[in-house]
C-alpha positions as CSV (number, residue, x, y, z in Angstrom):
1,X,112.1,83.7,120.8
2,X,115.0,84.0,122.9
3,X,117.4,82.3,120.3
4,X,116.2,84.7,117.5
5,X,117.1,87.8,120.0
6,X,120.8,86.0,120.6
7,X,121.1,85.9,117.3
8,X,120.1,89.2,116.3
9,X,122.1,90.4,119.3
10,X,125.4,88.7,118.0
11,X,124.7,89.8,114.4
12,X,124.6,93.5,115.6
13,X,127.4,92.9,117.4
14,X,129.6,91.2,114.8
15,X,128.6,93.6,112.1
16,X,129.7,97.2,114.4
17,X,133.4,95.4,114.6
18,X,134.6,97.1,111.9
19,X,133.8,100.2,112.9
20,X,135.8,99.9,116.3
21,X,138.9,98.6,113.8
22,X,142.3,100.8,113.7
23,X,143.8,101.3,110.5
24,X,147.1,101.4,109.7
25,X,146.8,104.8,107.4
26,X,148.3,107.5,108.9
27,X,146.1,110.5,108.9
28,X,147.0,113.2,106.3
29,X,147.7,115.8,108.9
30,X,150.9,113.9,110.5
31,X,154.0,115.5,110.9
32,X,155.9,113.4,108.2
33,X,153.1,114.7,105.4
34,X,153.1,118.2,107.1
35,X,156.9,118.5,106.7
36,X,156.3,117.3,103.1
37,X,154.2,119.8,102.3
38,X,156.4,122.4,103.8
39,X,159.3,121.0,102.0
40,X,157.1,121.4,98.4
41,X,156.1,124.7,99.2
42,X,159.6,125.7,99.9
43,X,161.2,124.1,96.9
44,X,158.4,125.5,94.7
45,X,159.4,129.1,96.4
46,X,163.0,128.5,95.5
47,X,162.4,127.2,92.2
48,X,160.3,130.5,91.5
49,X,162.3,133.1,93.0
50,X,165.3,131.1,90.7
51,X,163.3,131.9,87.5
52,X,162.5,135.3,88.3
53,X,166.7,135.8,89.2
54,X,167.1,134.3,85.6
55,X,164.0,136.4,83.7
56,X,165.5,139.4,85.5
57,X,169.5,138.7,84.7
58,X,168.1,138.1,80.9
59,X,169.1,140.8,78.2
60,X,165.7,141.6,76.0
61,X,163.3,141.0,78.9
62,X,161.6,143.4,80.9
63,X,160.5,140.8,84.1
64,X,158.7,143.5,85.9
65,X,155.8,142.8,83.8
66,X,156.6,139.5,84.5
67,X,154.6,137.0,87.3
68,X,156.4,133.7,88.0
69,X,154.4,130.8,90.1
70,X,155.9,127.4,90.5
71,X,154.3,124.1,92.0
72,X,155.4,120.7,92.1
73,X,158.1,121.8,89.0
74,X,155.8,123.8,86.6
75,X,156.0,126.7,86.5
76,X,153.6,129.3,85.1
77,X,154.7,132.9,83.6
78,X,152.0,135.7,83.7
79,X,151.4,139.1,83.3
80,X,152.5,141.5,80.1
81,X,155.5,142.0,77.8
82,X,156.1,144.5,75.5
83,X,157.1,141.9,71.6
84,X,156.7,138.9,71.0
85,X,160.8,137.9,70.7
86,X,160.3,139.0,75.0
87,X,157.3,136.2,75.1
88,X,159.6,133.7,73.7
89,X,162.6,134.4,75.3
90,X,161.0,134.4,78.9
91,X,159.8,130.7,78.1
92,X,162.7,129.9,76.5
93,X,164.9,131.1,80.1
94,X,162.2,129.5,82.5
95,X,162.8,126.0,80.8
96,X,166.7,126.5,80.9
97,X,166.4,126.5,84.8
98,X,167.5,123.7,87.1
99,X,164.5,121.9,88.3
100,X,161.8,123.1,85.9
101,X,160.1,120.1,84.6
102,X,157.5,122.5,82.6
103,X,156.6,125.7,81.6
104,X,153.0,127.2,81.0
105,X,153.3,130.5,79.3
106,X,150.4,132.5,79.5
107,X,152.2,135.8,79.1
108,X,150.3,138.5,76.7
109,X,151.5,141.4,75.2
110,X,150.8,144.7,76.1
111,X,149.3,147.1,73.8
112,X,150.2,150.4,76.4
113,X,147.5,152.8,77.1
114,X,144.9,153.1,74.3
115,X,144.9,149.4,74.2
């Protein structure tokens, strides 16, 4: 009786181990990946506020109408323009910045008040 307790003892024992085990991940909340993220956000600030200075610096577009979001090198237009030539253009000036890897254009036009 006293061997089987031993045994079941040790085999408790042996198989809690891994739970007391380090790894060698580093948590996702360090300071390295917490400066990363700052760094992304930043660059996906920059790379936004460069399309807008584009859009905005662009004969034929209103950007007012205009929402630019960026992450990770896409960037996404929004919002309402007034013809369809404005649509294009808008793309076509988002893809011709540095650092754009892609552009999602979900622009619509606007119709003005009656719809």
């Amino acid at each position: 009786m006293r061997r089987l307790l031993r045994i079941v003892t040790v085999s408790c024992w042996a198989l809690s181990l891994p739970a007391f085990a380090q790894t060698d991940q580093a948590p996702s909340s360090s300071p390295a990946s917490q400066a990363a993220t700052a760094d992304a956000k930043r660059s996906d600030r920059a790379l936004a506020r460069d399309v807008r200075r584009a859009l905005g610096s662009t004969r034929g577009i209103d950007a007012q109408g205009v929402r630019v979001t960026a992450g990770h090198g896409a960037i996404t237009l929004s919002g309402t323009v007034r013809t369809l030539d404005e649509m294009n253009t808008a793309e076509r000036v988002a893809r011709s910045v540095r650092g754009v890897q892609s552009v999602s254009n979900k622009l619509t036009l606007f119709r003005g008040e009656g719809g």
